[in-house]
C-alpha positions as CSV (number, residue, x, y, z in Angstrom):
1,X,190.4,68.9,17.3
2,X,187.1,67.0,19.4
3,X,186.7,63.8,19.9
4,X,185.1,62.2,16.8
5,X,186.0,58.4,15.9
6,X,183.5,56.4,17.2
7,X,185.2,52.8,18.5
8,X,184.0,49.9,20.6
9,X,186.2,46.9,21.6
10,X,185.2,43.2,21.9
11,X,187.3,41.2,24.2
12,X,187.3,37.5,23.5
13,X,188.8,34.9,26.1
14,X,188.9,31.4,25.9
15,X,191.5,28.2,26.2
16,X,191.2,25.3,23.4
17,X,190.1,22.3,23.9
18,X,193.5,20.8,22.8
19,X,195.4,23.5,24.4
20,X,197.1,24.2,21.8
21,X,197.5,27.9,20.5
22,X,199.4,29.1,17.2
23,X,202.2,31.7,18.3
24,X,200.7,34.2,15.9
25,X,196.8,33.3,16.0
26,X,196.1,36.7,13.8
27,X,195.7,34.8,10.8
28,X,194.2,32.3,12.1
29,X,191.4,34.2,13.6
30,X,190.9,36.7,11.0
31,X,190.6,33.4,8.5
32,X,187.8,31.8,10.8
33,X,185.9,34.8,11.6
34,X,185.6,35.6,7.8
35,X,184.3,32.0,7.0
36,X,181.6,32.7,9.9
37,X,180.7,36.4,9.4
38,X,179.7,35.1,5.1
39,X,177.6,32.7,7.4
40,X,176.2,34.9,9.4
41,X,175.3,38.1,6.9
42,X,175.2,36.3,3.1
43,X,171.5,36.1,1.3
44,X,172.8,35.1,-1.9
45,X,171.8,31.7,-2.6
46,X,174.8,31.1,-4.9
47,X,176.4,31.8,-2.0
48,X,179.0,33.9,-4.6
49,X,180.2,37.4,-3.8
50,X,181.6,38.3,-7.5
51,X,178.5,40.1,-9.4
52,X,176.4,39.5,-6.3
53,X,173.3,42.1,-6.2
54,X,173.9,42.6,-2.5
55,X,178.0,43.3,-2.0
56,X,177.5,46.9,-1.8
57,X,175.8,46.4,0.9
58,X,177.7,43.5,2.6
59,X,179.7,43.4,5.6
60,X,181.4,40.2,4.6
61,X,182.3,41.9,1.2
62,X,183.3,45.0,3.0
63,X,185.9,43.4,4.7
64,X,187.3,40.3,2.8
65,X,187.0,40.7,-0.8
66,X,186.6,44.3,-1.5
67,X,189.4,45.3,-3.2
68,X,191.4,48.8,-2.2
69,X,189.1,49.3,0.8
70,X,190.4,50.6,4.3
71,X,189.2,48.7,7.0
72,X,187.2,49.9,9.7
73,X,188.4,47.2,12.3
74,X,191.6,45.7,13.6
75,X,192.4,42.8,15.3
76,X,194.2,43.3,19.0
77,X,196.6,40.5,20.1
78,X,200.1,39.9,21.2
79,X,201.9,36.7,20.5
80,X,202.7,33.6,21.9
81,X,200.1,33.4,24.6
82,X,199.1,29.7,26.0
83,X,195.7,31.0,25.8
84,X,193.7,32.9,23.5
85,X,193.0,36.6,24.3
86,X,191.5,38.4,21.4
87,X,190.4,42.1,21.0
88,X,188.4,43.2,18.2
89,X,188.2,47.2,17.7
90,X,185.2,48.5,15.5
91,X,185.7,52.1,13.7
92,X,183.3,54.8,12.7
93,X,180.4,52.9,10.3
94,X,181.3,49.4,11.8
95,X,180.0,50.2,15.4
96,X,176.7,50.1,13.9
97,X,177.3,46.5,12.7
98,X,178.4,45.2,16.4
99,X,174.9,42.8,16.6
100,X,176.2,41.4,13.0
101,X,179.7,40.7,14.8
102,X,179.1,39.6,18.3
103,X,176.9,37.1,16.3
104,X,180.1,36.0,14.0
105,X,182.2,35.8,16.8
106,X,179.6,33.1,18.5
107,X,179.0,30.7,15.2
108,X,183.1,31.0,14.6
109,X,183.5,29.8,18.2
110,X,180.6,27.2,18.9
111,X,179.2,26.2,15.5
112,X,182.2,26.7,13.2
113,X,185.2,25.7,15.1
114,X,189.1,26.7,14.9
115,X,192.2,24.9,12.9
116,X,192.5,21.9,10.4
117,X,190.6,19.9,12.6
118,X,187.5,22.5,13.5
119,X,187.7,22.4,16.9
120,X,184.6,23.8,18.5
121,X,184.8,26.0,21.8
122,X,181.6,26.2,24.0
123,X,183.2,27.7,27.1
124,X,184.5,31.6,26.4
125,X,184.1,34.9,27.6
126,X,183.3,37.8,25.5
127,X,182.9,41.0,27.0
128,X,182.5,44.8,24.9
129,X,184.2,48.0,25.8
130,X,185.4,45.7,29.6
131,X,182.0,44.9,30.5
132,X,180.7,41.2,30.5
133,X,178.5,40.8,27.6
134,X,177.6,37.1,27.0
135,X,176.4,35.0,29.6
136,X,174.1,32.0,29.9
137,X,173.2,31.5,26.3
138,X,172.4,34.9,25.9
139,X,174.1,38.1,24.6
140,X,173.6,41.8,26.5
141,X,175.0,44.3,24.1
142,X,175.6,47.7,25.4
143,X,173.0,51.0,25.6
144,X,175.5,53.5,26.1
145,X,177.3,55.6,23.4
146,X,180.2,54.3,21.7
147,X,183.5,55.6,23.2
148,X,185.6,58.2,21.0
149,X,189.2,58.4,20.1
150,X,190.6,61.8,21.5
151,X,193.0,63.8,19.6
152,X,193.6,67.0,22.5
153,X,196.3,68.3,23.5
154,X,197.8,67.1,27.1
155,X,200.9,67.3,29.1
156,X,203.2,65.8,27.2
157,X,205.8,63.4,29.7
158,X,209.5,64.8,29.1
159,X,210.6,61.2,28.0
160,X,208.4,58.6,25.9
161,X,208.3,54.9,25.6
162,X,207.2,53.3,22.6
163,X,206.8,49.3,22.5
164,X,205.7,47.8,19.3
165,X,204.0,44.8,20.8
166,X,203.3,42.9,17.6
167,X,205.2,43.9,15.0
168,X,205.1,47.3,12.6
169,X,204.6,47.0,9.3
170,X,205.7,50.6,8.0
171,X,207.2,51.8,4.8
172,X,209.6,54.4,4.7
173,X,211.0,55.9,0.9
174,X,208.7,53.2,-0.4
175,X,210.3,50.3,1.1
176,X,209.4,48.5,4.8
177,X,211.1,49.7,6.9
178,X,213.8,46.5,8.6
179,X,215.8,47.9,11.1
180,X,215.4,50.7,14.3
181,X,218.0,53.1,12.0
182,X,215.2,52.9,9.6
183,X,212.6,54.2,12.5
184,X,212.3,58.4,12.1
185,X,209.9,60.3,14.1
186,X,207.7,62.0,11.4
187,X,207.1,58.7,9.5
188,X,205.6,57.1,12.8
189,X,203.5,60.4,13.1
190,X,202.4,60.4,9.9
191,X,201.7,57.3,9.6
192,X,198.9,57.4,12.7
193,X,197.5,60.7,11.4
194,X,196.9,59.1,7.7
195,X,195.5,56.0,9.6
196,X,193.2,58.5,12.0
197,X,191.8,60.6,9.2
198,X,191.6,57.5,6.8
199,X,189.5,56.0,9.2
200,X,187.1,58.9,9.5
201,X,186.7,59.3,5.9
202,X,188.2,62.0,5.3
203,X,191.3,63.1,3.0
204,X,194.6,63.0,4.7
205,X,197.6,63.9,2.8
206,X,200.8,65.5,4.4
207,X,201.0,66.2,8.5
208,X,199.5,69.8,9.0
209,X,201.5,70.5,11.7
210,X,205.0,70.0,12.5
211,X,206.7,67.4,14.5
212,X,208.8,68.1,17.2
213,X,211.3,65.7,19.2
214,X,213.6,63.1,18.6
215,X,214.3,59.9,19.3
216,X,217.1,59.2,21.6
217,X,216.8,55.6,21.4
218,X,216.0,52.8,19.9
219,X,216.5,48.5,20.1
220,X,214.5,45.5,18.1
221,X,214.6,43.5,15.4
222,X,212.6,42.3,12.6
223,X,210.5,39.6,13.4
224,X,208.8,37.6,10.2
225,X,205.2,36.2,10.6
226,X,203.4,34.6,7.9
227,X,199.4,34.4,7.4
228,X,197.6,31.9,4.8
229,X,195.7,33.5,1.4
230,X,192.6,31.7,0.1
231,X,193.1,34.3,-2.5
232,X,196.5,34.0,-3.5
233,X,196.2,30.2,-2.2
234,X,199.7,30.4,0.0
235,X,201.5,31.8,2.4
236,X,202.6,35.1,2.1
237,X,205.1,37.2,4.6
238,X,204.1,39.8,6.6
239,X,206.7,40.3,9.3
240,X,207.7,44.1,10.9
241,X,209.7,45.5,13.4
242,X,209.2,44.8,17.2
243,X,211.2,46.6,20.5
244,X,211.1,50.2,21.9
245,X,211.6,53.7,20.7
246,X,212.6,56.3,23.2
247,X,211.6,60.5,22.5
248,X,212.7,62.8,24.2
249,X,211.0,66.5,23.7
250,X,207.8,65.7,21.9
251,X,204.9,68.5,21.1
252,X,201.7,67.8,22.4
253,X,199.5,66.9,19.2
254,X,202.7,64.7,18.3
255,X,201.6,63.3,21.2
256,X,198.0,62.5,21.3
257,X,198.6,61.1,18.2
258,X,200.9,58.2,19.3
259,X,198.0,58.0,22.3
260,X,195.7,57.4,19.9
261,X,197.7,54.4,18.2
262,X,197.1,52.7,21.3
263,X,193.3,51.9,19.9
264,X,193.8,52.3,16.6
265,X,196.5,51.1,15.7
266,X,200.0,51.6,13.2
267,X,200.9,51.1,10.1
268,X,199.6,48.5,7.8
269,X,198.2,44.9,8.3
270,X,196.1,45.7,11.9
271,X,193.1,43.6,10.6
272,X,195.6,40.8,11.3
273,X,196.9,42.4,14.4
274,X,199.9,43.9,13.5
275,X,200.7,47.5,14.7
276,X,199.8,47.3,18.5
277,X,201.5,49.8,20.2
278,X,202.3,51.1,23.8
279,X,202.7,54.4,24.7
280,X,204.0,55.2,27.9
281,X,206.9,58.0,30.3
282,X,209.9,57.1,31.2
């Protein structure tokens, strides 16, 4: 299989003016970026997305109050930083829409501001796919092509290392999955094909090749975050597993999968930045 998912990755950097940062700030952020992005992109003047004329062609609608729809972002994070260090991957369609973001981004950070109290932030670095993109007042988005996620086979190391960073949200026989027992090899495959495919619009289904290897071990715990719902109006859990997974004697498209987690992500609730994984030998 050729490379074929088109991604690009803003990197957002910046300390608060209070100095104070939520452990998990994946909620937070995806809460304020959806307040600026209606800003940025809504020409209703009702200012209404239910039986709007333009929501099928809306990038705030797309992403917040469609209902069903796979997203074509994620957020990139890790918690408990005492600063805030954001990544923002775009997929396939939604690399077109970087101007529309970059924009977001800036009117969440200066105009908008974060928390209860709105705090604005003036002084932040944003930078796309590593290279320094705001400066001066003025944005300097990129010429080149987008990068592509790669799923080719490589030398596979004898012994993989698996962190989940944040934590994985993953079902397994319809139920998440709460302990490392719980944690099987195909299910973890699967679950980044599904999300690979998904994300290139195409149908996925059952893994058309087989998995080989197994893991040889395995330590973490569930860890429980919560994230606020203007929908639902409360909090609502959305905790996973964290720690490392060790494989011994995986195949190579096994593999390049699990590379490819490493940008987009695994199992469900990325857009708040769940799922980030690690893949490296032992």
């Amino acid at each position: 299989m050729s490379a074929r998912l088109p991604y690009r990755r803003i990197g957002l950097r910046f300390t608060p003016p209070e100095g104070e940062v939520p452990y998990f700030i994946g909620s937070q952020i995806r809460g304020a970026m959806g307040y600026a992005l209606k800003d940025t992109v809504c020409v209703n003047p009702s200012f209404r997305c239910n039986g709007c004329f333009a929501s099928e062609n809306c990038l705030y609608y797309d992403w917040f109050e469609k209902r069903g729809a796979y997203h074509l972002y994620r957020l990139d994070i890790e918690l408990g930083r005492p600063y805030y260090d954001i990544g923002l991957y775009l997929f396939a369609e939604a690399v077109e829409k970087l101007p529309y973001v970059v924009s977001t981004l800036h009117r969440m950070l200066s105009e908008n501001g974060l928390g209860l109290e709105r705090k604005k932030v003036k002084d932040f670095e944003l930078d796309i796919d590593g290279e320094r993109a705001y400066a001066d007042g003025e944005f300097r988005l990129p010429q080149d092509e987008a990068r592509r996620v790669d799923i080719l086979p490589t030398e596979v190391p004898e012994r993989v290392k698996l962190t989940l960073v944040t934590p994985l949200r993953l079902k397994y026989h319809n139920r998440f999955v709460r302990t490392m027992k719980e944690m099987h090899l195909p299910t973890l495959i699967g679950s980044v094909y599904r999300r690979y495919t998904t994300l290139l619009g195409e149908e996925t289904g059952r893994l058309p090749f087989r998995v080989e290897g197994e893991i040889v071990q395995s330590f973490g715990t569930f860890e429980d975050l919560t994230r606020y719902s203007s929908r639902q109006k409360g909090k609502l859990k959305i905790g996973g597993m964290r720690g490392e997974i060790h494989i011994e004697g995986l195949d190579e498209t096994s593999y390049a999968y699990l590379k490819a987690a490493e940008i987009i992500g695994m199992g469900k609730q990325t857009v708040f930045g769940l799922g980030k994984v690690k893949v490296e030998s032992l």
